[in-house]
C-alpha positions as CSV (number, residue, x, y, z in Angstrom):
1,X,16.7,11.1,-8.1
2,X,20.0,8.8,-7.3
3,X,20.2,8.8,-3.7
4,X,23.1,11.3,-3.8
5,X,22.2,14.4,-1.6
6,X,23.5,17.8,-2.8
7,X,25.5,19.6,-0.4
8,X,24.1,22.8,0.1
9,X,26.3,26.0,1.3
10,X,24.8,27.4,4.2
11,X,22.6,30.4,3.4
12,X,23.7,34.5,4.0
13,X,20.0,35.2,4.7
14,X,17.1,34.6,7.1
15,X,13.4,34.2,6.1
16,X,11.2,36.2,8.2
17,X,7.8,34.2,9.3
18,X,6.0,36.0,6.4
19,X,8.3,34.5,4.0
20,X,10.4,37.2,3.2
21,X,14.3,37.3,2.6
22,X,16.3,39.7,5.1
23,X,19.6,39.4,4.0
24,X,20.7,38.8,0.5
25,X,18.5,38.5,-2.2
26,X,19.6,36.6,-4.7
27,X,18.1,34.1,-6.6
28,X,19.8,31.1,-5.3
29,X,18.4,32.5,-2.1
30,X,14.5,33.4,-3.6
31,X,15.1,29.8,-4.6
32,X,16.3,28.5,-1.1
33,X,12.9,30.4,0.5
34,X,10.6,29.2,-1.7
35,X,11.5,25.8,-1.6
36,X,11.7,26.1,2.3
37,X,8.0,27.2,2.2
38,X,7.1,24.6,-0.1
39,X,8.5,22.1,2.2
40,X,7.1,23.8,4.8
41,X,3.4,24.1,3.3
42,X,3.8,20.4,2.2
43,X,4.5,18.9,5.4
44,X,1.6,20.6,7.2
45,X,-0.1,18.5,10.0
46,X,3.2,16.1,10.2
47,X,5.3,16.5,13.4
48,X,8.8,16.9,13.4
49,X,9.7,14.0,15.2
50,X,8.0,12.0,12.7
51,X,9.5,14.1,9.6
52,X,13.3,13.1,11.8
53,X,12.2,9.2,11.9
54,X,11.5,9.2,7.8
55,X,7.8,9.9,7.5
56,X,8.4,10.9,4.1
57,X,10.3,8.5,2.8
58,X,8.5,5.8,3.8
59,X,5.3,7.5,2.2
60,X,7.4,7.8,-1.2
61,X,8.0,3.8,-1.2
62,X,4.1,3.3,-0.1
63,X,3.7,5.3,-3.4
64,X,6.3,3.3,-5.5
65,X,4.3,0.5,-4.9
66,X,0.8,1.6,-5.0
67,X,1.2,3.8,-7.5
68,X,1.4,1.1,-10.5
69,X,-1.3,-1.5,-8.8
70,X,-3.5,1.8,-9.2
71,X,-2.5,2.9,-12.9
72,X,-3.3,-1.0,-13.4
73,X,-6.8,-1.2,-12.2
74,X,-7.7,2.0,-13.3
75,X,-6.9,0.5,-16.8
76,X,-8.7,-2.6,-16.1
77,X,-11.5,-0.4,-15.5
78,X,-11.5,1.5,-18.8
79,X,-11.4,-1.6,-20.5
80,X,-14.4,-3.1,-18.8
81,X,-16.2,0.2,-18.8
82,X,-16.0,0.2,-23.0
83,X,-16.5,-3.4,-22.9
84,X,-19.9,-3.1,-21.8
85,X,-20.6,-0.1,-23.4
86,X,-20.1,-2.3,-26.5
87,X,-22.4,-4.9,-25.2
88,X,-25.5,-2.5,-24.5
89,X,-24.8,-1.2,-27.6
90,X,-24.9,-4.7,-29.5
91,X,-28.1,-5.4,-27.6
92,X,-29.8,-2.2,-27.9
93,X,-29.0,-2.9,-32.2
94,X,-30.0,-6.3,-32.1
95,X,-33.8,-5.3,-30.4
Protein backbone atom coordinates (compact mmCIF):
# COMPACT_ATOMS: atom_id res chain seq x y z
CA UNK A 1 0.00 0.00 0.00
CA UNK A 2 1.42 3.69 -0.78
CA UNK A 3 -0.88 5.89 1.03
CA UNK A 4 -2.61 6.92 -2.17
CA UNK A 5 -6.46 6.13 -1.77
CA UNK A 6 -8.29 5.04 -4.92
CA UNK A 7 -11.13 7.05 -5.83
CA UNK A 8 -14.04 5.02 -6.10
CA UNK A 9 -17.15 5.93 -8.44
CA UNK A 10 -20.18 5.93 -6.44
CA UNK A 11 -22.07 2.66 -6.74
CA UNK A 12 -25.59 2.08 -9.10
CA UNK A 13 -26.75 -0.49 -6.42
CA UNK A 14 -27.88 -0.96 -2.89
CA UNK A 15 -27.00 -4.05 -0.62
CA UNK A 16 -29.96 -5.20 1.12
CA UNK A 17 -29.22 -6.25 5.02
CA UNK A 18 -28.85 -9.98 3.78
CA UNK A 19 -26.16 -8.96 1.58
CA UNK A 20 -27.69 -9.07 -1.58
CA UNK A 21 -27.23 -6.64 -4.69
CA UNK A 22 -30.62 -4.80 -5.77
CA UNK A 23 -29.60 -2.94 -8.57
CA UNK A 24 -26.90 -3.85 -10.99
CA UNK A 25 -25.10 -6.79 -10.70
CA UNK A 26 -21.94 -6.58 -12.04
CA UNK A 27 -18.92 -7.71 -10.92
CA UNK A 28 -17.33 -4.51 -9.92
CA UNK A 29 -20.43 -4.37 -7.85
CA UNK A 30 -20.34 -8.29 -6.37
CA UNK A 31 -16.83 -7.00 -5.64
CA UNK A 32 -18.00 -3.65 -4.03
CA UNK A 33 -20.61 -5.97 -1.65
CA UNK A 34 -18.32 -8.31 -0.67
CA UNK A 35 -15.74 -6.24 0.40
CA UNK A 36 -18.39 -4.01 2.20
CA UNK A 37 -19.28 -7.19 4.23
CA UNK A 38 -15.86 -8.04 4.82
CA UNK A 39 -15.25 -4.70 6.22
CA UNK A 40 -18.29 -5.02 7.84
CA UNK A 41 -17.68 -8.58 9.45
CA UNK A 42 -14.09 -7.44 10.32
CA UNK A 43 -14.87 -4.50 12.23
CA UNK A 44 -17.46 -6.31 14.46
CA UNK A 45 -17.65 -5.11 18.17
CA UNK A 46 -15.75 -1.55 17.10
CA UNK A 47 -17.95 1.52 17.19
CA UNK A 48 -18.12 3.85 14.59
CA UNK A 49 -16.95 6.71 16.30
CA UNK A 50 -13.93 4.93 17.01
CA UNK A 51 -13.59 3.39 13.28
CA UNK A 52 -14.04 7.79 12.41
CA UNK A 53 -11.06 8.62 15.00
CA UNK A 54 -8.60 5.91 13.21
CA UNK A 55 -9.03 2.71 15.31
CA UNK A 56 -7.67 0.86 12.52
CA UNK A 57 -4.89 2.54 11.60
CA UNK A 58 -3.49 2.94 14.69
CA UNK A 59 -3.93 -1.01 15.23
CA UNK A 60 -2.03 -1.55 11.78
CA UNK A 61 1.10 0.61 13.20
CA UNK A 62 0.75 -1.41 16.77
CA UNK A 63 1.23 -4.39 14.30
CA UNK A 64 4.13 -2.80 12.26
CA UNK A 65 5.91 -2.83 15.29
CA UNK A 66 4.95 -5.81 17.13
CA UNK A 67 4.87 -7.86 14.48
CA UNK A 68 8.83 -8.26 13.89
CA UNK A 69 9.68 -8.19 17.93
CA UNK A 70 7.28 -11.35 17.78
CA UNK A 71 8.73 -13.11 14.50
CA UNK A 72 12.09 -12.36 16.60
CA UNK A 73 11.43 -14.20 19.79
CA UNK A 74 9.50 -16.73 18.28
CA UNK A 75 12.91 -17.51 16.48
CA UNK A 76 14.81 -17.10 19.60
CA UNK A 77 12.73 -19.72 20.86
CA UNK A 78 13.19 -22.34 18.21
CA UNK A 79 16.73 -21.91 18.64
CA UNK A 80 16.68 -22.52 22.30
CA UNK A 81 14.09 -25.17 22.02
CA UNK A 82 16.66 -27.37 19.55
CA UNK A 83 19.47 -26.18 21.62
CA UNK A 84 18.45 -28.18 24.48
CA UNK A 85 17.03 -30.80 22.71
CA UNK A 86 20.64 -31.23 21.65
CA UNK A 87 21.87 -31.07 25.19
CA UNK A 88 19.44 -33.90 26.64
CA UNK A 89 20.34 -35.71 23.87
CA UNK A 90 24.28 -35.34 24.46
CA UNK A 91 23.55 -36.36 28.05
CA UNK A 92 21.16 -39.12 27.57
CA UNK A 93 24.45 -40.57 24.99
CA UNK A 94 26.97 -39.85 27.33
CA UNK A 95 25.03 -42.09 30.41
Amino acid sequence: MTGERETIQPPHFVISSEGEILGEDTPENQELVRRVVACVNACDGITTEELENGIIEDMRRVIAQTAPLLQERSQMTDLLQREIRAEITARQKKQ
